[in-house]
C-alpha positions in Angstrom: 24.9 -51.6 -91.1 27.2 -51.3 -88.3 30.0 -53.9 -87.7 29.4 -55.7 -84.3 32.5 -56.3 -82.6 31.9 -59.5 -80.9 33.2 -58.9 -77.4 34.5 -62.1 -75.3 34.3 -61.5 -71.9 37.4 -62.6 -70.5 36.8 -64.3 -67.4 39.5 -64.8 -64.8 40.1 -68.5 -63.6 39.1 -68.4 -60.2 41.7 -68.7 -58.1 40.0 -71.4 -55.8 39.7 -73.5 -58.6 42.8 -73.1 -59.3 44.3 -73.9 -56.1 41.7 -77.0 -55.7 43.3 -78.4 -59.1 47.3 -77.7 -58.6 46.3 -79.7 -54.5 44.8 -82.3 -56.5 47.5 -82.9 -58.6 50.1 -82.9 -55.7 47.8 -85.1 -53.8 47.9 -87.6 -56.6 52.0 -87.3 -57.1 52.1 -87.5 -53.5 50.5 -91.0 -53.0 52.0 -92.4 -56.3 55.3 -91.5 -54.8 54.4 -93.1 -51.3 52.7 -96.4 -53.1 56.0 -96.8 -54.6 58.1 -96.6 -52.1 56.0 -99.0 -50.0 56.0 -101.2 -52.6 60.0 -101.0 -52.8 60.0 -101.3 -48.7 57.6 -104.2 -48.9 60.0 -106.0 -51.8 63.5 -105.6 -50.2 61.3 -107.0 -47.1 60.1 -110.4 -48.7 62.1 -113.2 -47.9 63.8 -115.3 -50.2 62.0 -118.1 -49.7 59.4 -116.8 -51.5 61.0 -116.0 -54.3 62.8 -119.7 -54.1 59.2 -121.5 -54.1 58.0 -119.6 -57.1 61.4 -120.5 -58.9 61.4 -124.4 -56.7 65.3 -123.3 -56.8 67.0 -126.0 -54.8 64.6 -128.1 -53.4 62.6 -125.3 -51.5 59.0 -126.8 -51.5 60.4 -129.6 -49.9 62.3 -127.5 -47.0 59.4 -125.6 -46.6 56.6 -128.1 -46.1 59.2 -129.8 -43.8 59.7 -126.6 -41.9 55.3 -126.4 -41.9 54.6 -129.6 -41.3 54.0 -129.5 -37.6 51.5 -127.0 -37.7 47.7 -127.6 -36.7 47.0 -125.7 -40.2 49.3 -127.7 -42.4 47.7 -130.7 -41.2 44.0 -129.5 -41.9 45.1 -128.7 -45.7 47.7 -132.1 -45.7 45.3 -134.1 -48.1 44.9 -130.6 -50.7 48.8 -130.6 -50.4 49.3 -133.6 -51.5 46.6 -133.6 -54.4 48.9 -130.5 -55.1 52.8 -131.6 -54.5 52.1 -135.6 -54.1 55.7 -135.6 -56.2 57.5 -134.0 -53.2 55.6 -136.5 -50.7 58.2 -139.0 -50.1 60.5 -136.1 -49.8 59.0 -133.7 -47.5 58.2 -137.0 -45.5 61.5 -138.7 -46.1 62.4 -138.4 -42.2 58.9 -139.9 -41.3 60.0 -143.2 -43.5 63.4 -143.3 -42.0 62.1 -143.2 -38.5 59.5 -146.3 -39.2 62.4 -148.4 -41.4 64.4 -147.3 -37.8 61.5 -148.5 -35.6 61.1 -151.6 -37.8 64.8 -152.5 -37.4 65.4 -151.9 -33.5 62.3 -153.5 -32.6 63.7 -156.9 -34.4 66.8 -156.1 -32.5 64.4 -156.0 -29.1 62.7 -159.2 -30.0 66.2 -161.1 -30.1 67.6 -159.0 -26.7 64.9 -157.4 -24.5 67.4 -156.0 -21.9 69.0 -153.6 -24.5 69.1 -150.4 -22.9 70.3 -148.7 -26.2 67.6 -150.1 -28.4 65.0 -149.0 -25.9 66.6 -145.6 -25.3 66.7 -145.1 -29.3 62.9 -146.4 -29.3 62.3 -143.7 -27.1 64.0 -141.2 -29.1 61.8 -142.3 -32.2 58.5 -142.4 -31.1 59.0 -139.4 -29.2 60.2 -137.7 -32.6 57.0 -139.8 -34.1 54.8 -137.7 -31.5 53.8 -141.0 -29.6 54.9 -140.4 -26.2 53.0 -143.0 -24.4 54.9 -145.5 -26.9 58.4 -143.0 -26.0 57.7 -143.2 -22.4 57.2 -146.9 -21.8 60.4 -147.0 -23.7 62.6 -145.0 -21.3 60.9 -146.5 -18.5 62.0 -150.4 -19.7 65.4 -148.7 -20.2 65.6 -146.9 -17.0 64.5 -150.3 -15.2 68.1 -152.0 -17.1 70.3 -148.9 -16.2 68.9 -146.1 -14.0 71.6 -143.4 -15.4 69.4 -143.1 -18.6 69.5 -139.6 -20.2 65.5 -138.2 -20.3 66.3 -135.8 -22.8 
């Protein structure tokens, strides 16, 4: 009995193959590299707020819902912010109290001396900052009547 001599038939890779595979890998480096650096871009790019209201370094919820307030949107989600951050409510409306305690003082003051033209002016001021400026203008107008030279700023 003769010996077979098991022949392997080499086969060449082919070359397409080859090609296909060494463009894949080089595609895949290739974005990794780019996701990366977009990534790096997109850090350096955050501000530092954000990183502040994830830490709440140095009061920065409360800066930043006074900075939001304002806005239409912040006013739609005010009564989820609240169920949320109710312990920064008297803070992030601390300047809201003030201006009512204010209001509350000057308009005793009115009571005892109608023809102040400062209280009036600074009623103005308030209830304009308050948003009411039917309230602000009546203000400046009872002002104006006691000195015309009143500032409309």
């Amino acid at each position: 009995m003769g010996k077979k001599k098991s022949q392997k038939k080499e086969t060449k890779p082919n070359p397409v193959l080859k090609f296909i595979k060494s463009a894949s890998i080089v595609i895949v480096y290739f974005a990794a590299v780019v996701f990366l650096a977009a990534n790096i871009f997109a850090v350096s790019q955050t501000p530092q707020i954000y990183y502040d209201l994830i830490s709440q370094k140095n009061g920065t919820i409360v800066k930043f819902f006074q900075i939001v307030k304002p806005l239409k949107s912040y006013l739609q989600l005010e009564p989820e912010i609240k169920k949320l951050y109710h312990d920064y409510d008297s803070l992030v409306f601390q300047d809201k109290y003030n201006r009512q305690k204010q209001i509350e003082v000057l308009t005793r003051i009115l009571d005892e001396n109608p023809k102040s033209r400062d209280v009036l002016y600074s009623l103005s001021l308030l209830y304009k900052a308050e948003g009411d400026d039917l309230r602000a203008e009546s203000y400046l107008q009872q002002a104006k009547m006691i000195d015309p030279q009143v500032d409309e700023r």
